[in-house]
The first five atom37 places (N, CA, C, CB, O) and aatype in JSON, in Angstrom:
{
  "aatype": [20, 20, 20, 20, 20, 20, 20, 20, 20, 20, 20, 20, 20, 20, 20, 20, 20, 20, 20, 20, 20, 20, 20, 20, 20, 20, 20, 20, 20, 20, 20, 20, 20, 20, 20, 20, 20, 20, 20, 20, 20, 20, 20, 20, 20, 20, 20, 20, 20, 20, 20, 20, 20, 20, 20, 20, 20, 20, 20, 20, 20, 20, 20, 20, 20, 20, 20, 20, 20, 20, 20, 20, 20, 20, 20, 20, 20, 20, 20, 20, 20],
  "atom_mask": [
    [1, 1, 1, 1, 1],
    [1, 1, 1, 1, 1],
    [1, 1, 1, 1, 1],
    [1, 1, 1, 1, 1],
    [1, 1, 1, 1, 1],
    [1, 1, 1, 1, 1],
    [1, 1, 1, 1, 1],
    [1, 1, 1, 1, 1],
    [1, 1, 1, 1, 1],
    [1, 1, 1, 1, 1],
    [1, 1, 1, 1, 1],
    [1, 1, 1, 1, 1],
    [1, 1, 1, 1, 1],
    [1, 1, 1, 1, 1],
    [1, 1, 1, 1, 1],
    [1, 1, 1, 1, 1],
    [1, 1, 1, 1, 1],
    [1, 1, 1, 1, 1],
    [1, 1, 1, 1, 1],
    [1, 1, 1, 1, 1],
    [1, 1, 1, 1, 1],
    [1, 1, 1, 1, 1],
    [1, 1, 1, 1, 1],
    [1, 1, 1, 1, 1],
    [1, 1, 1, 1, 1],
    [1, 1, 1, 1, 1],
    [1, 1, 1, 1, 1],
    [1, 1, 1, 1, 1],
    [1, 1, 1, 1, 1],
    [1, 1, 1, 1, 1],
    [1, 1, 1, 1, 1],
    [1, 1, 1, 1, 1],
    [1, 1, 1, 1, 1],
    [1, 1, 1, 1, 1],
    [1, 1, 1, 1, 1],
    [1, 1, 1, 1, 1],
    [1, 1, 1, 1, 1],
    [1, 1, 1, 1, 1],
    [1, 1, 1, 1, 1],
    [1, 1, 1, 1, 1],
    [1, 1, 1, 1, 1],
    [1, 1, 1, 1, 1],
    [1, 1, 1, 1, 1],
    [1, 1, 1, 1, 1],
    [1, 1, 1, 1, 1],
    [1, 1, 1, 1, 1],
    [1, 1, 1, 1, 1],
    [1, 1, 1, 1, 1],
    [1, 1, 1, 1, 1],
    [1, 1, 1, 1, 1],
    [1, 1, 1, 1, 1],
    [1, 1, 1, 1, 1],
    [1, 1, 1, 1, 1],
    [1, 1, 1, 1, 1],
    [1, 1, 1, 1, 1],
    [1, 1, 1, 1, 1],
    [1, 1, 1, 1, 1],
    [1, 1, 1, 1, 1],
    [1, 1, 1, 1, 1],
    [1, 1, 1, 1, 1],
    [1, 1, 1, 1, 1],
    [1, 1, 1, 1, 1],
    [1, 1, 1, 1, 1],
    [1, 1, 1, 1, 1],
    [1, 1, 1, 1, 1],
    [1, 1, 1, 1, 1],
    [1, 1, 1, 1, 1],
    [1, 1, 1, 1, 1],
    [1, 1, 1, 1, 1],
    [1, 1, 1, 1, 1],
    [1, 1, 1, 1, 1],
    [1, 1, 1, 1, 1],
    [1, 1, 1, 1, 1],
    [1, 1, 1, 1, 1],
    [1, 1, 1, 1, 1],
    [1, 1, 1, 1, 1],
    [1, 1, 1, 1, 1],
    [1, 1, 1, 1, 1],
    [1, 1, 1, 1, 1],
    [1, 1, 1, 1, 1],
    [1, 1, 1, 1, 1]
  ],
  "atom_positions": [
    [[117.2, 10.66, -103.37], [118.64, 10.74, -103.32], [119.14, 10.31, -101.95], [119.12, 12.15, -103.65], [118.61, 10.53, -100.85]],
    [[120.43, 9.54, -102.28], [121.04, 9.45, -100.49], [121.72, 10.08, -100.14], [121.7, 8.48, -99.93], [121.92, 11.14, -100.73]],
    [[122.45, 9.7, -98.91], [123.4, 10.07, -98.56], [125.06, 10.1, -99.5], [123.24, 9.41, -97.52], [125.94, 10.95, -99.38]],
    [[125.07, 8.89, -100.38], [125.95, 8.5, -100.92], [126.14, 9.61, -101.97], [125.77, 7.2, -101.26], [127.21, 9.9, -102.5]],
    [[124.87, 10.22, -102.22], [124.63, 10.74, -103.4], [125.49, 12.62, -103.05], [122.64, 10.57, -103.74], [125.77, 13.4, -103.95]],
    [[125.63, 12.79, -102.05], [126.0, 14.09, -101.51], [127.69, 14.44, -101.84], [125.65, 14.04, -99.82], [128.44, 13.47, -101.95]],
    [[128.09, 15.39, -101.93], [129.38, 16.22, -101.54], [129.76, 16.44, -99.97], [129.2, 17.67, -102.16], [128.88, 16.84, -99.2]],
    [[130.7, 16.25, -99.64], [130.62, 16.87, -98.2], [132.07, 17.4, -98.1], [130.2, 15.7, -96.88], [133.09, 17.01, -98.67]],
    [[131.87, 18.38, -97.24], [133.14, 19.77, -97.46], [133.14, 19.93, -96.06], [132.71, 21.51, -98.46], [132.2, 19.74, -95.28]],
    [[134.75, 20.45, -95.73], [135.14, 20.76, -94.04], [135.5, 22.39, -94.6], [136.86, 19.58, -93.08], [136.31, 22.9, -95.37]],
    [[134.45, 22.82, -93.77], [135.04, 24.39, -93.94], [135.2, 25.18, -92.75], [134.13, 25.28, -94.82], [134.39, 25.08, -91.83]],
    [[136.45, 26.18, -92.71], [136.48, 26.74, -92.08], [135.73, 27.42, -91.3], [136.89, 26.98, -92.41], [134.97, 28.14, -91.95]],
    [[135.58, 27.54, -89.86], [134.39, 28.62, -89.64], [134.62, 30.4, -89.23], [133.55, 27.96, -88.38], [134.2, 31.15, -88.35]],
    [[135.15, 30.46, -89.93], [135.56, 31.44, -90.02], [134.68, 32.07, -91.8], [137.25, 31.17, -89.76], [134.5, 33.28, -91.91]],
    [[134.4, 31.46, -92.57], [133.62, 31.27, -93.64], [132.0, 31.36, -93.46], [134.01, 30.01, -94.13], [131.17, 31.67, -94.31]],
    [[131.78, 30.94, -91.93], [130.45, 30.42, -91.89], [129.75, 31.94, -92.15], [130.03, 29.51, -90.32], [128.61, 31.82, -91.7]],
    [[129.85, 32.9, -92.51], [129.37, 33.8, -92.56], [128.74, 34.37, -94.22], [130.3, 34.44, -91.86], [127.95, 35.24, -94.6]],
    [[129.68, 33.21, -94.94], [129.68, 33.6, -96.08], [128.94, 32.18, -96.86], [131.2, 34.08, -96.47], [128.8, 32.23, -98.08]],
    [[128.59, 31.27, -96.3], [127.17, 30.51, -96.27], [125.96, 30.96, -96.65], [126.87, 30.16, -95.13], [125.25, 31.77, -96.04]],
    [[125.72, 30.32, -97.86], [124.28, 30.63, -98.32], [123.28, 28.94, -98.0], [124.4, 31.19, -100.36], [123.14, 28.22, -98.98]],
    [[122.83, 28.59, -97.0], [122.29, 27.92, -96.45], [121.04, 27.31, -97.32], [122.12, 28.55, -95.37], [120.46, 26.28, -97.0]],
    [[120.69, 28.15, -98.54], [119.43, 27.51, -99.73], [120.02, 26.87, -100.44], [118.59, 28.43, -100.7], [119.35, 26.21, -101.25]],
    [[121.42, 26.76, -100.48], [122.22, 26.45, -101.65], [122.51, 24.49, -100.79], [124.02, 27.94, -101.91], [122.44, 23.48, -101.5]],
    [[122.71, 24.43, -99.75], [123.15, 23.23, -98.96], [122.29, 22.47, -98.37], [123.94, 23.5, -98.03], [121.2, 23.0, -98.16]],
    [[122.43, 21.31, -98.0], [121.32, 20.7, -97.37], [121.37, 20.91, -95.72], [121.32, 19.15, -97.78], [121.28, 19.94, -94.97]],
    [[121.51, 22.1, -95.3], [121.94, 22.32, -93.48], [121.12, 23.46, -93.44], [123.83, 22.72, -92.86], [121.59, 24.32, -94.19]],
    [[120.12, 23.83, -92.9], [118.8, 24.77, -92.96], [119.61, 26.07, -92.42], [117.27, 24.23, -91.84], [119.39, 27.12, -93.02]],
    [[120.28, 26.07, -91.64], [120.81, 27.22, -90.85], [122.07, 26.77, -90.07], [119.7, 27.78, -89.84], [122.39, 25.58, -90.11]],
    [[122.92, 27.82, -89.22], [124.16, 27.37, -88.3], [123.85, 26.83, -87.43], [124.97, 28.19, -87.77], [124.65, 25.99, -87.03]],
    [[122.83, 26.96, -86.81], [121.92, 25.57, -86.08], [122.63, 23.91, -85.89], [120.47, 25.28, -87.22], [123.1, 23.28, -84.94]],
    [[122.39, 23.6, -87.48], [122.82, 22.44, -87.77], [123.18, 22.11, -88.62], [122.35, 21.82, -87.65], [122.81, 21.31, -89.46]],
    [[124.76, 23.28, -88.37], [126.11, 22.21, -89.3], [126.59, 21.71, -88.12], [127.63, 23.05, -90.38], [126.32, 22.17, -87.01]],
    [[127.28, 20.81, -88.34], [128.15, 20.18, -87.53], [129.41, 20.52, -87.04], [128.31, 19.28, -87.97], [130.15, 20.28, -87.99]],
    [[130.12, 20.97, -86.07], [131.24, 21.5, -86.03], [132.08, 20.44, -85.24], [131.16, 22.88, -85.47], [131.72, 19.43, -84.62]],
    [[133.51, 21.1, -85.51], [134.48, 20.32, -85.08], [134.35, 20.51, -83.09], [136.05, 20.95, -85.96], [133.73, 21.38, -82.49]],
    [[135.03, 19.56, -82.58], [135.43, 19.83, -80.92], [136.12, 21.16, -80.58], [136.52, 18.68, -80.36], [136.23, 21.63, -79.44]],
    [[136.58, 21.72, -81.75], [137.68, 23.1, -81.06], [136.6, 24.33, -82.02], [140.17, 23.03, -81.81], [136.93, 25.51, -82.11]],
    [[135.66, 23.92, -82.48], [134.76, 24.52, -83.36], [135.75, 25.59, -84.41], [133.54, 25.35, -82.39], [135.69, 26.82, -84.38]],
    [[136.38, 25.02, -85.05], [137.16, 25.97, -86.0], [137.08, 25.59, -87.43], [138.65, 26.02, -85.64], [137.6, 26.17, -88.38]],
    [[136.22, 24.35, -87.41], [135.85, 23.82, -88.65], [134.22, 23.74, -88.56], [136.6, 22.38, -88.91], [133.52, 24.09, -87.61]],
    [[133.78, 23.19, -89.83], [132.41, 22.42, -89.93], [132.14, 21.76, -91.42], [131.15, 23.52, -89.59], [132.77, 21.81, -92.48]],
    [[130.73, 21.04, -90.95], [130.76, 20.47, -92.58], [129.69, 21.13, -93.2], [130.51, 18.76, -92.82], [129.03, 22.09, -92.81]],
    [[129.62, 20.38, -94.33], [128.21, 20.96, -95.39], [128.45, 19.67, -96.2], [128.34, 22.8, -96.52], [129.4, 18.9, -96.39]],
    [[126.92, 19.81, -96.65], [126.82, 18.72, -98.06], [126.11, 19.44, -98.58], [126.23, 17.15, -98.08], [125.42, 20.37, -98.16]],
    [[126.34, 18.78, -100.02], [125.37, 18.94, -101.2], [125.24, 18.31, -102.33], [125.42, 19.92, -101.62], [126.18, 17.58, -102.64]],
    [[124.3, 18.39, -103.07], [123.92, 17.61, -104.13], [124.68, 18.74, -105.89], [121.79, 17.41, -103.88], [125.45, 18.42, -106.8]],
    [[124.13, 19.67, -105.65], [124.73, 20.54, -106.65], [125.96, 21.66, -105.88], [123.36, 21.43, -107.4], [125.9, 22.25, -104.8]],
    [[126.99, 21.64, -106.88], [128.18, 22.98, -106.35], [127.47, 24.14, -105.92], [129.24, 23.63, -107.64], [126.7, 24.67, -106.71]],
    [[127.65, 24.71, -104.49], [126.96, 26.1, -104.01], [128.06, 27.29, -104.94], [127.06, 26.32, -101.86], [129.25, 27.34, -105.26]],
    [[127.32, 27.81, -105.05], [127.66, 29.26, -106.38], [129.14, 30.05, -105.41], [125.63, 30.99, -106.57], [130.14, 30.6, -105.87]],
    [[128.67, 29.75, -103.65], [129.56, 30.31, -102.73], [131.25, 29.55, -102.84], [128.78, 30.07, -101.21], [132.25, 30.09, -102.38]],
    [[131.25, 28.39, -103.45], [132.44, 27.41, -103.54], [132.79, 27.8, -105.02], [132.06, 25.62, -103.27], [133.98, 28.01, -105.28]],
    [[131.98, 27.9, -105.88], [132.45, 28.06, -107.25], [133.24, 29.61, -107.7], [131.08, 27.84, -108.13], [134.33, 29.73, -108.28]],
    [[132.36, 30.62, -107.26], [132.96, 31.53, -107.03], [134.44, 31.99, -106.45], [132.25, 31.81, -106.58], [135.14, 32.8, -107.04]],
    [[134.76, 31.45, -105.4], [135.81, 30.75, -104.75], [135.59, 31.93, -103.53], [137.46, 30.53, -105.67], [136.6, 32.45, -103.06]],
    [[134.27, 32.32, -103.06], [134.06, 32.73, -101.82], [134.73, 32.22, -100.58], [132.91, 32.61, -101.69], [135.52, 32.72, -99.78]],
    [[134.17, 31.11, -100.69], [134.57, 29.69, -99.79], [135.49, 28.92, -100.44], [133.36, 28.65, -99.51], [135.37, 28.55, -101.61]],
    [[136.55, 28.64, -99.61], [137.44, 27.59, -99.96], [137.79, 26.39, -99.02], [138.57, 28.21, -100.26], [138.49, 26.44, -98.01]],
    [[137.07, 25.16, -99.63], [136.96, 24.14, -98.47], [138.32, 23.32, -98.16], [135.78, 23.05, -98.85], [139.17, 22.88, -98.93]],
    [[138.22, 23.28, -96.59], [139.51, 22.59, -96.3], [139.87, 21.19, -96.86], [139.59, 22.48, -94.93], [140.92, 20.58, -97.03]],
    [[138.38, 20.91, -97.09], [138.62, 19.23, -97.83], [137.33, 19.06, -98.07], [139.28, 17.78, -96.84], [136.41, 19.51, -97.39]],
    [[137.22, 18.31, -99.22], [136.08, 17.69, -99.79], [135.75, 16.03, -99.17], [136.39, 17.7, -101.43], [136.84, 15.8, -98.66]],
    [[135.32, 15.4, -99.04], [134.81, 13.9, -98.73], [133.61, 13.14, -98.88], [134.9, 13.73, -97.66], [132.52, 13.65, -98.61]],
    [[133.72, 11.89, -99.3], [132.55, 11.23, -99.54], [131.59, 11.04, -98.92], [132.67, 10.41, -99.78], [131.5, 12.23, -98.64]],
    [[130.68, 10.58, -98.38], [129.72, 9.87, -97.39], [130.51, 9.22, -96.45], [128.76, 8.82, -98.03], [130.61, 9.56, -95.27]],
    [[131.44, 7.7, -97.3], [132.21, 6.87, -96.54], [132.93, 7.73, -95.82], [132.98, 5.94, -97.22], [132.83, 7.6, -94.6]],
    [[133.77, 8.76, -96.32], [135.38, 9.63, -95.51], [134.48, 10.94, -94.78], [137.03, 10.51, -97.12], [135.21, 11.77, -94.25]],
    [[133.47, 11.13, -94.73], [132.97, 11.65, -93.77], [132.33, 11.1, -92.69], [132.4, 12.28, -94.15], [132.3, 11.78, -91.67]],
    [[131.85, 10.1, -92.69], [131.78, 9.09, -91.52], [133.08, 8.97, -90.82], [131.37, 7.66, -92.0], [133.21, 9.01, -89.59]],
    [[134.04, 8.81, -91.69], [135.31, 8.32, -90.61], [135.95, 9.43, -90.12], [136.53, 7.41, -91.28], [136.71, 9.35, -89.15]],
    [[135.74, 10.37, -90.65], [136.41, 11.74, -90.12], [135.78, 12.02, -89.07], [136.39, 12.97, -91.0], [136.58, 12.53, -88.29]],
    [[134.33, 11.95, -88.43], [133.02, 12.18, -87.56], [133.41, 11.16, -86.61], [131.43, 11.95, -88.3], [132.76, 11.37, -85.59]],
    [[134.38, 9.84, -86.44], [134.36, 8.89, -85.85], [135.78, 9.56, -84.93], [134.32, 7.49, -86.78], [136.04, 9.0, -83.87]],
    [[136.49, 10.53, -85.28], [137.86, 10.74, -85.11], [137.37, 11.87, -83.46], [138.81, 11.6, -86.86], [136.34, 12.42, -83.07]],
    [[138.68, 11.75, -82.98], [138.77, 12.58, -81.57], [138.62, 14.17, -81.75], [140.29, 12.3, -80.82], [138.54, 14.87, -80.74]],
    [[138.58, 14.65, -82.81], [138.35, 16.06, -83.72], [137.08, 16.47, -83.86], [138.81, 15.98, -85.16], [136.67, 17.63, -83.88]],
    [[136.32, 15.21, -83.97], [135.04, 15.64, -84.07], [133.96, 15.04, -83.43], [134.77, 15.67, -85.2], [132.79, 15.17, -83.78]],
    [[134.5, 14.15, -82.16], [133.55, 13.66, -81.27], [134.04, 14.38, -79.98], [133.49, 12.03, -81.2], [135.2, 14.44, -79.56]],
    [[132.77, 14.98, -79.36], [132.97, 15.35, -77.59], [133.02, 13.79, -77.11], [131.33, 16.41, -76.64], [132.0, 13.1, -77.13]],
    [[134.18, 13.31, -76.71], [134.02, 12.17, -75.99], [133.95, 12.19, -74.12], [135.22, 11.36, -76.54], [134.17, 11.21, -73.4]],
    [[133.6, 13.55, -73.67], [133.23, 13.71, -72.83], [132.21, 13.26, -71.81], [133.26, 14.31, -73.09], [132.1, 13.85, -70.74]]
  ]
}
């Protein structure tokens, strides 16, 4: 499977607690990715986590491969420091 093949979700981190990490392809908080003001982050996945369906988690936005690249390219989510 690729990349193309994934879900990818901006979630609050304020949520990150309520992350079931077997369910996503991100092993631990380690390595999700967070925003520059860290108040967001992402996740992918191949199947819906039971934590989103449930409506535990409610993602700020869903995006493709392509619209998560460009969102990752933005001043939000690069230290251009």
């Amino acid at each position: 499977m690729s990349h193309n093949d994934l879900t990818y979700q901006i979630i609050s981190i304020d949520d990150l607690s309520l992350i079931d990490f077997s369910q996503i392809e991100e092993e631990d908080e380690d390595t999700i990715r967070k925003s520059v003001d860290e108040t967001q982050f992402v996740i992918k996945w191949h199947h819906e986590p039971t934590f989103i369906i449930d409506g535990s988690v409610v993602p700020v936005q869903t995006l493709t491969h392509e619209q998560c690249l460009t969102l990752m390219e933005t001043i939000a989510w690069q230290d251009l420091d």
